[in-house]
C-alpha positions as CSV (number, residue, x, y, z in Angstrom):
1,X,21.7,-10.4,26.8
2,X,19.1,-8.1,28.3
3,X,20.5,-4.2,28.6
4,X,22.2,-4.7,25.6
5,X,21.4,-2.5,22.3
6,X,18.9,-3.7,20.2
7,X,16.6,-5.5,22.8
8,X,13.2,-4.0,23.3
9,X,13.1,-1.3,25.8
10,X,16.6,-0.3,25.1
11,X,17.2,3.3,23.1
12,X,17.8,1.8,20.1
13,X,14.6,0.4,19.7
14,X,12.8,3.2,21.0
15,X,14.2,5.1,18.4
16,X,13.6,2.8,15.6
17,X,9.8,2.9,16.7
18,X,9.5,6.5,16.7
19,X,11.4,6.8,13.5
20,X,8.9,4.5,11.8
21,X,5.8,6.2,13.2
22,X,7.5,9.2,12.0
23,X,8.0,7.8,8.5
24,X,4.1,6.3,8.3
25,X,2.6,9.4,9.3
26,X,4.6,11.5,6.8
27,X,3.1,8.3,4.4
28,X,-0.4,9.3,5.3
29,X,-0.2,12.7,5.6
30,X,2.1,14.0,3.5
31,X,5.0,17.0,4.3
32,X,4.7,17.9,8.1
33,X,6.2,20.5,10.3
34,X,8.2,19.7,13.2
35,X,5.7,20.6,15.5
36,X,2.8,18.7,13.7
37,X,4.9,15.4,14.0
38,X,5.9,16.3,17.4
39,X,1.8,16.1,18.2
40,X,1.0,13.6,15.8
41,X,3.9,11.2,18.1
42,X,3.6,12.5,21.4
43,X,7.3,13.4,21.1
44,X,9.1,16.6,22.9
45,X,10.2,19.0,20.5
46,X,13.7,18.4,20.7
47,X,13.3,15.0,20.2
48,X,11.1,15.7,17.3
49,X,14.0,17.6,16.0
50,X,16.7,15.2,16.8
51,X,14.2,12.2,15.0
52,X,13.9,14.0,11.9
53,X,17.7,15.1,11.7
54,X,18.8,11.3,12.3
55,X,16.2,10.2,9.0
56,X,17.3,13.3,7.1
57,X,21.0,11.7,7.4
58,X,19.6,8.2,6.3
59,X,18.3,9.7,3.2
60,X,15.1,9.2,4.4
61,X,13.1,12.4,4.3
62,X,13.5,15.4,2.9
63,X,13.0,18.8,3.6
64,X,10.1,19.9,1.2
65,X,9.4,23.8,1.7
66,X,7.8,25.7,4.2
67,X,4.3,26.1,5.5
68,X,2.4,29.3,4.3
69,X,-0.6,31.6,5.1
70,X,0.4,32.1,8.6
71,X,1.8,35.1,10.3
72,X,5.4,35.1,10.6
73,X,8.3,32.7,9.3
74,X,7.2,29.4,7.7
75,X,7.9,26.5,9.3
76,X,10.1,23.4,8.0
77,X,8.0,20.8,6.1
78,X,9.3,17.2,6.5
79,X,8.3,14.7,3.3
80,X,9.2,10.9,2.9
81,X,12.4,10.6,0.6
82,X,10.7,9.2,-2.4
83,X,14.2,7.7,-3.9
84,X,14.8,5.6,-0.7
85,X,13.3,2.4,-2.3
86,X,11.4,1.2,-5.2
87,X,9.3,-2.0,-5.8
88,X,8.0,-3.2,-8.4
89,X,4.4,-5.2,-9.2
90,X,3.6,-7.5,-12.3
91,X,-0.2,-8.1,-13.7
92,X,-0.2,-11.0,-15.8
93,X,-2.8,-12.3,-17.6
94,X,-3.0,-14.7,-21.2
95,X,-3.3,-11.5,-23.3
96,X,-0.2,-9.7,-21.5
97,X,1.5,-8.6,-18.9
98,X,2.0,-5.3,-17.5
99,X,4.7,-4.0,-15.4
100,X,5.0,-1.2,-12.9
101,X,7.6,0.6,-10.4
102,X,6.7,2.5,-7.9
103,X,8.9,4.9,-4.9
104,X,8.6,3.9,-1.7
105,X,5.5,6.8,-1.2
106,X,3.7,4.5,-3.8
107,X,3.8,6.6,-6.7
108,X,4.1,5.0,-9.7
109,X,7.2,5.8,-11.8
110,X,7.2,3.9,-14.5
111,X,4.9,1.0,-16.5
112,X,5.4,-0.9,-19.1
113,X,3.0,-3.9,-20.9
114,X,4.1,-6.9,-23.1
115,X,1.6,-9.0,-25.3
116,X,2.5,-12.3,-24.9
117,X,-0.5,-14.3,-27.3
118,X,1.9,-17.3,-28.8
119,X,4.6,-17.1,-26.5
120,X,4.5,-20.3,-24.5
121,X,7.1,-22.3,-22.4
122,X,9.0,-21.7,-19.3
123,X,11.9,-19.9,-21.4
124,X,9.2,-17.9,-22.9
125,X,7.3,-16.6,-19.5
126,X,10.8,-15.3,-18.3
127,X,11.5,-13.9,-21.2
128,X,8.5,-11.6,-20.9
129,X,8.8,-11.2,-17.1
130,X,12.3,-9.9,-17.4
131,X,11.2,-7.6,-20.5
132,X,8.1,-6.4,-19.1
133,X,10.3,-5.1,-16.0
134,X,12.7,-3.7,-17.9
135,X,10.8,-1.7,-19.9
136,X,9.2,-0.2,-16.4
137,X,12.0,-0.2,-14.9
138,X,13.9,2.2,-17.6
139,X,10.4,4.2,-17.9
140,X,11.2,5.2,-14.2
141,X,14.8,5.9,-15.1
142,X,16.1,3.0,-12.5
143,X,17.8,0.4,-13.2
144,X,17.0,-3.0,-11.8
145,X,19.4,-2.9,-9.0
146,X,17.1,0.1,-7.9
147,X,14.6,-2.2,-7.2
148,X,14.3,-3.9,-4.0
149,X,11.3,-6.4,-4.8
150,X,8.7,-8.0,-7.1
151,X,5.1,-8.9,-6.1
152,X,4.0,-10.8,-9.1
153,X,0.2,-11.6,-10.2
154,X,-1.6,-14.3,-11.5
155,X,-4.8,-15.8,-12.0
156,X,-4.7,-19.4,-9.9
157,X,-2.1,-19.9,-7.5
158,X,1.4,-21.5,-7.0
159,X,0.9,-24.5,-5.0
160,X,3.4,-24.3,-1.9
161,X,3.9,-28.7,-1.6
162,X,5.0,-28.0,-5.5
163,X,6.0,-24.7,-6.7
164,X,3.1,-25.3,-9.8
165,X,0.4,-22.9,-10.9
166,X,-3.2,-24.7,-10.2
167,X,-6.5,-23.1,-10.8
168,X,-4.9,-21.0,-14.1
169,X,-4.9,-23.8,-17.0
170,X,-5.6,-20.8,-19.4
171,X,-2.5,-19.0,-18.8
172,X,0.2,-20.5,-21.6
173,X,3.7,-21.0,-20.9
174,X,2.9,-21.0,-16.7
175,X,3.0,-24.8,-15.4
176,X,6.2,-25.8,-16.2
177,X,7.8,-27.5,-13.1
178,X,10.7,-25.2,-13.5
179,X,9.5,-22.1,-14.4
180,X,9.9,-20.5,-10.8
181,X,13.8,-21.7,-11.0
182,X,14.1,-20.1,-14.2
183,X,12.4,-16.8,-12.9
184,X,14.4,-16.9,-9.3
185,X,17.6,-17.0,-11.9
186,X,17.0,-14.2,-14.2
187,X,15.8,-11.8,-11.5
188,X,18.3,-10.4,-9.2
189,X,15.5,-9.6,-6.4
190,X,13.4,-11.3,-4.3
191,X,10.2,-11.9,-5.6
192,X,6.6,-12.6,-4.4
193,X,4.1,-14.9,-6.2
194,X,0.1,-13.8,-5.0
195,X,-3.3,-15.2,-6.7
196,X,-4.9,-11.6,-8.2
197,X,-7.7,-11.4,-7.0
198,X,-6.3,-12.0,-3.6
199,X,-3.9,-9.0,-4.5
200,X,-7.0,-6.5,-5.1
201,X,-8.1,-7.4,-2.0
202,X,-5.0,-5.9,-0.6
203,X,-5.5,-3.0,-2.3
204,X,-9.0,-2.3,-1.0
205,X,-7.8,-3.0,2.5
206,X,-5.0,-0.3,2.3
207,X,-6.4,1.9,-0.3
208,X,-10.4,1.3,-1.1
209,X,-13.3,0.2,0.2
210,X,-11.9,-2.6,2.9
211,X,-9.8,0.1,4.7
212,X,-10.5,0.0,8.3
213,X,-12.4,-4.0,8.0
214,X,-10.4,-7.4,9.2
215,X,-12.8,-9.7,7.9
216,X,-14.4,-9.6,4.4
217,X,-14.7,-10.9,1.1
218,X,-13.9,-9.7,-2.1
219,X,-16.5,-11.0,-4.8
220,X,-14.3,-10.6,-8.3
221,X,-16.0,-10.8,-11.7
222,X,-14.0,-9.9,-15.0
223,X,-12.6,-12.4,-17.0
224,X,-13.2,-14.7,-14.7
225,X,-15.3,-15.4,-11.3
226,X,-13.4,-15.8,-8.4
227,X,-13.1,-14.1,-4.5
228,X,-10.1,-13.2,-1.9
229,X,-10.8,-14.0,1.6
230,X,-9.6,-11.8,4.8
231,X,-9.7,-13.6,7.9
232,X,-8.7,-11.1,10.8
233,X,-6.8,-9.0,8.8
234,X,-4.5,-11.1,6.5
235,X,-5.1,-13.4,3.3
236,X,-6.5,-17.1,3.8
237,X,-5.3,-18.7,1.0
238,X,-5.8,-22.4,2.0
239,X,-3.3,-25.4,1.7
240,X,-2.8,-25.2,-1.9
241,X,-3.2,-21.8,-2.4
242,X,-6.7,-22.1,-3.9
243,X,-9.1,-20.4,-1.1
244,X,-11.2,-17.9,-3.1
245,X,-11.1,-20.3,-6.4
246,X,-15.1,-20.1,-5.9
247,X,-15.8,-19.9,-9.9
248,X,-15.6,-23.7,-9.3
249,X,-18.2,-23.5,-6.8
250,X,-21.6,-26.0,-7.4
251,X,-24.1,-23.4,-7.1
252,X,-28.0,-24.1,-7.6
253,X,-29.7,-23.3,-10.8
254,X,-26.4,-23.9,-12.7
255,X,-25.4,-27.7,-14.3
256,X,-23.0,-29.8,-12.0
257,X,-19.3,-29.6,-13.4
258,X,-17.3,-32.3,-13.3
259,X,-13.6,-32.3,-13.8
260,X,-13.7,-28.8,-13.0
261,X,-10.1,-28.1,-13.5
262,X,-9.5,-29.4,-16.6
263,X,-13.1,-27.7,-17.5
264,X,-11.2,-24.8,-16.4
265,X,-14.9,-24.1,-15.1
266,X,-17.9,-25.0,-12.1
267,X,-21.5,-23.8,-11.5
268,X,-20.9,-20.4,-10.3
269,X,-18.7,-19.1,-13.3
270,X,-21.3,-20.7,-15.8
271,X,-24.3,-19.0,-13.4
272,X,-22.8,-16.0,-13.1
273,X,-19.6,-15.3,-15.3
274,X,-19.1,-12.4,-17.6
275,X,-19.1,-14.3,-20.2
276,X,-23.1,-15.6,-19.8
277,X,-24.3,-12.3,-19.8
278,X,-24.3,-11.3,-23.1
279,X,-25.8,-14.4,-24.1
280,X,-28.4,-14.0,-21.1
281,X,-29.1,-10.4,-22.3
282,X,-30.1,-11.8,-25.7
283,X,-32.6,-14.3,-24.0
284,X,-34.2,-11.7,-22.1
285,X,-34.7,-9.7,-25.3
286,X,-32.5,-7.2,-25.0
287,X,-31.3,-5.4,-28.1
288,X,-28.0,-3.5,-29.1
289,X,-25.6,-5.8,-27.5
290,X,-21.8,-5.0,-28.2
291,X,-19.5,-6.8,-29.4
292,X,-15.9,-7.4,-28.8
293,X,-14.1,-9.5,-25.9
294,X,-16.6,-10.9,-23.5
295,X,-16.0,-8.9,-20.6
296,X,-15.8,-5.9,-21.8
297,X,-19.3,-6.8,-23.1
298,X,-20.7,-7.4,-20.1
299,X,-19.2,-4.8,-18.3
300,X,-21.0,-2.5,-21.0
301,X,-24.7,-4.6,-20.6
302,X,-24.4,-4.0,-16.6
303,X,-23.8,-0.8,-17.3
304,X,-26.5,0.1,-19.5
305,X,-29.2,-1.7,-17.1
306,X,-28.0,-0.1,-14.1
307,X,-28.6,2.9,-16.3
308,X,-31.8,2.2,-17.1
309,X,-34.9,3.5,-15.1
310,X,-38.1,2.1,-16.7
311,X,-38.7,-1.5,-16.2
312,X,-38.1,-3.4,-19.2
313,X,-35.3,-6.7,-20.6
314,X,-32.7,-4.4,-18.8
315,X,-34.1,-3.4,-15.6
316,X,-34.8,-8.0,-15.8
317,X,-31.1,-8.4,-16.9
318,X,-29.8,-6.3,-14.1
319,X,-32.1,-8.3,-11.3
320,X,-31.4,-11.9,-12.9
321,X,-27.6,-11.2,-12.5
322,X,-28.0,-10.3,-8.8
323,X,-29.8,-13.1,-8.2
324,X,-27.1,-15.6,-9.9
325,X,-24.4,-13.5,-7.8
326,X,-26.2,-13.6,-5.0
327,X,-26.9,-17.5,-5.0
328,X,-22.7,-17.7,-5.2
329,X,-22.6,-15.4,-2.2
330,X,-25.1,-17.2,0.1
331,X,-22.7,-20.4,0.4
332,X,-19.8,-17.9,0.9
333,X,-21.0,-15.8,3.8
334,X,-22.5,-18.5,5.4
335,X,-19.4,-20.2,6.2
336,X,-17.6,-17.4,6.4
337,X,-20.0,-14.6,8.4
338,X,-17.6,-11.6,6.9
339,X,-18.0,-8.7,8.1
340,X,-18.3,-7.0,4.7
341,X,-18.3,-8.2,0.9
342,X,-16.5,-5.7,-1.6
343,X,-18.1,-6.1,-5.1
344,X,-14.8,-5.6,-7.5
345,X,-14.2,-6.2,-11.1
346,X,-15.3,-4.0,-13.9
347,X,-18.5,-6.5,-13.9
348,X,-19.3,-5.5,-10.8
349,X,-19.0,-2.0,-10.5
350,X,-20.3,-1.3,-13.9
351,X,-23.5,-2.1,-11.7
352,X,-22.5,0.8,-9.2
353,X,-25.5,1.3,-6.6
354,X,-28.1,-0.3,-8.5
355,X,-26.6,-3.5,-8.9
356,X,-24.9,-3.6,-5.2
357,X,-28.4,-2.8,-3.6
358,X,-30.1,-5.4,-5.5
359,X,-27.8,-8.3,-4.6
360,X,-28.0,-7.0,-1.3
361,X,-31.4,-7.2,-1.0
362,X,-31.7,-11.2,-2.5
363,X,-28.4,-11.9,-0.1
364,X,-30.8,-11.1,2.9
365,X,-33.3,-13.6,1.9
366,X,-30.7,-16.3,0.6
367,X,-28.4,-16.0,3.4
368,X,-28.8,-15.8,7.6
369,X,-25.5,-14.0,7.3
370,X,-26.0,-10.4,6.5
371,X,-22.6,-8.3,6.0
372,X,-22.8,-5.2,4.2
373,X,-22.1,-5.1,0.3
374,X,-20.0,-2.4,-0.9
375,X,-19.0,-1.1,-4.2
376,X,-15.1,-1.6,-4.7
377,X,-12.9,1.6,-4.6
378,X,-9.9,0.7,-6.2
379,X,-11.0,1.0,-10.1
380,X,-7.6,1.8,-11.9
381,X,-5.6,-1.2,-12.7
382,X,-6.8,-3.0,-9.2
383,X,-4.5,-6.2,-9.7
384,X,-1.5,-4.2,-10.4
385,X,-2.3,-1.9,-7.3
386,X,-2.6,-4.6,-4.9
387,X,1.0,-6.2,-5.8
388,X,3.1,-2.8,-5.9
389,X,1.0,-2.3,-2.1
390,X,2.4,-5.7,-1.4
391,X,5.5,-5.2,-2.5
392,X,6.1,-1.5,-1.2
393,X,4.8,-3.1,2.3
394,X,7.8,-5.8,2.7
395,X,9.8,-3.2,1.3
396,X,9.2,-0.2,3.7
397,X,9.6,-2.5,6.5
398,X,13.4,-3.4,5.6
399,X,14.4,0.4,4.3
400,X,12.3,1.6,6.9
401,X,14.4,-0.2,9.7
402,X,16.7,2.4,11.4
403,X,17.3,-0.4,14.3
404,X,20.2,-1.6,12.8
């Protein structure tokens, strides 16, 4: 019924806006006076006042101190109560999978990581979901109750017409049929699947190098190949979930793959994979190649050659690898026309400037499209990042909610 509370327009509403303004800023900015949010709003002072005394009841903020070097009394600093929510994020990958909680300012609280090499079935995966939260959980001295919701990552994607992982054949234990059954059972919180790389490009768009940009791609090359698309401002993950799965791409210069599913493998990811690199390196003559898992090899190589300022099989090495990831590119921005491409994974920004310049350079003769190519921001645990972002974002918006 219009007039009544709760409709827009009405004072409850207004004041659920300006509390969660409130509550973002003090997000971005940290402690503020008063006064500062006051400005920062466009509020009157005493409604300033009566805003943050109706959050400090909610156990929302805090008062954190004072402000200092001024001339007279201090004023009141204002912070975000961190202990009014906590989410948590999951990185999973063959070899493990790590767990983190974080408050609701986004500081992490606690971690924890399980190996999981042969564990296998659906039994098995929750097993080391539910342990790997656990642990993270009593790092942070919660317990799971304290936890309002899970983001968890994998390579691939759960198909939405079937609940199964696709794309992800090398990830044991994660394509039973009942595994998300068994998962919704044993945890007592909602909880979000999200394809990783898709969940790093969430984290560059709140935290790195995307921040501010509605349309890009993310180019990811660690283990695997693969990208995360951001079509005005949100996640295209196609009808199976699969947008981005770009590893299977046929790509000039490469063998055609057939099957590519159960090859687990296309053109692009043998063109332009970590794991062709060390073996390219040796073809090109370089010497002193490391050994040890594939990607961290590589990541090591590109590395070294962007390092390297005298021409020679690294200064070749580091131009032959923009050209392969460049050819992958082409087919991507012109379909796409992104406004920007984030170069993420440790294979990528091994390269830094060099490497980002030089793939630059071949994209503008490979492609009409010409976004700009920057380095990704978001080097620490990216994947994990991204789904305590996602998480802490669904969760701020329901603790955040002073409408009701």
């Amino acid at each position: 019924m219009a007039g009544t509370a709760g409709t827009p327009g009405t004072p409850r509403v207004l004041r659920a806006m300006n509390d969660r303004a409130a509550l973002d800023l003090l997000l971005a900015h940290g402690p503020l006076s008063r006064t500062r949010i006051g400005r920062l709003t466009g509020l009157s002072k005493p409604t300033a006042s009566q805003l943050l005394a109706r959050l400090e009841a909610a156990g929302l903020v805090l008062a954190t101190g004072t402000t200092e070097g001024r001339p007279g009394p201090g004023a009141q600093l204002y912070g975000v109560n961190p202990a009014a929510g906590h989410a948590a994020g999951l990185d999973v990958t063959p070899e493990r999978v790590l767990a983190a909680v974080a408050d609701i300012t986004g500081r992490t609280v606690g971690t924890y990581e399980v190996p999981t090499p042969g564990r296998r079935g659906a039994g098995a995966v929750a097993g080391q979901v539910t342990e790997a939260l656990d642990g993270a959980v009593k790092a942070a001295g919660l317990v799971r109750d304290d936890v309002r919701r899970l983001v968890v990552a994998t390579p691939g994607a759960f198909d939405p017409t079937t609940g199964r992982l696709r794309y992800a054949s090398h990830l044991p234990g994660w394509h039973s049929p009942t595994l998300l059954d068994e998962l919704a059972a044993a945890l007592p919180m909602p909880v979000e699947y999200e394809n990783d790389v898709n969940l790093v490009a969430v984290a560059e768009q709140r935290l790195g190098a995307a921040r501010g940009h509605e349309d890009f791609v993310l180019l990811w090359n660690e283990g695997g190949l693969g990208a995360a698309l951001v079509l005005g401002g949100r996640l295209h993950r196609g009808w199976t979930g699969g947008a981005g799965e770009v590893g299977f791409l046929p790509v000039p210069g490469a063998p055609l793959v057939r099957q590519v599913t159960r090859a687990n493998s296309g053109g692009y990811q043998e063109l332009a994979g970590s794991q062709v690199l060390p073996e390219l390196a040796r073809e090109l003559g370089v010497t002193g190649i490391p050994t040890g898992p594939y990607a961290e090899t590589a990541a090591a190589l590109v590395a070294r050659a962007a390092a390297e300022e005298e021409d020679g099989p690294l200064r070749e090495l580091l131009s032959t690898y923009a050209t392969r990831l460049a050819t992958g590119l082409a087919s991507l921005v012109s379909v796409l026309d992104p406004e920007l491409v984030v170069l993420g994974g440790a294979c990528l920004t091994a390269g830094g400037e060099a490497l980002r310049a030089l793939v630059q350079a071949e994209l503008e003769e490979l492609a009409a499209s010409r976004p700009k190519l920057v380095v990704g921001g978001v080097t620490e645990r990216p994947v994990l990042r991204g789904a305590l972002e996602s998480a802490l974002a669904a969760t701020r918006d329901e603790v955040f909610d002073t409408s009701r």
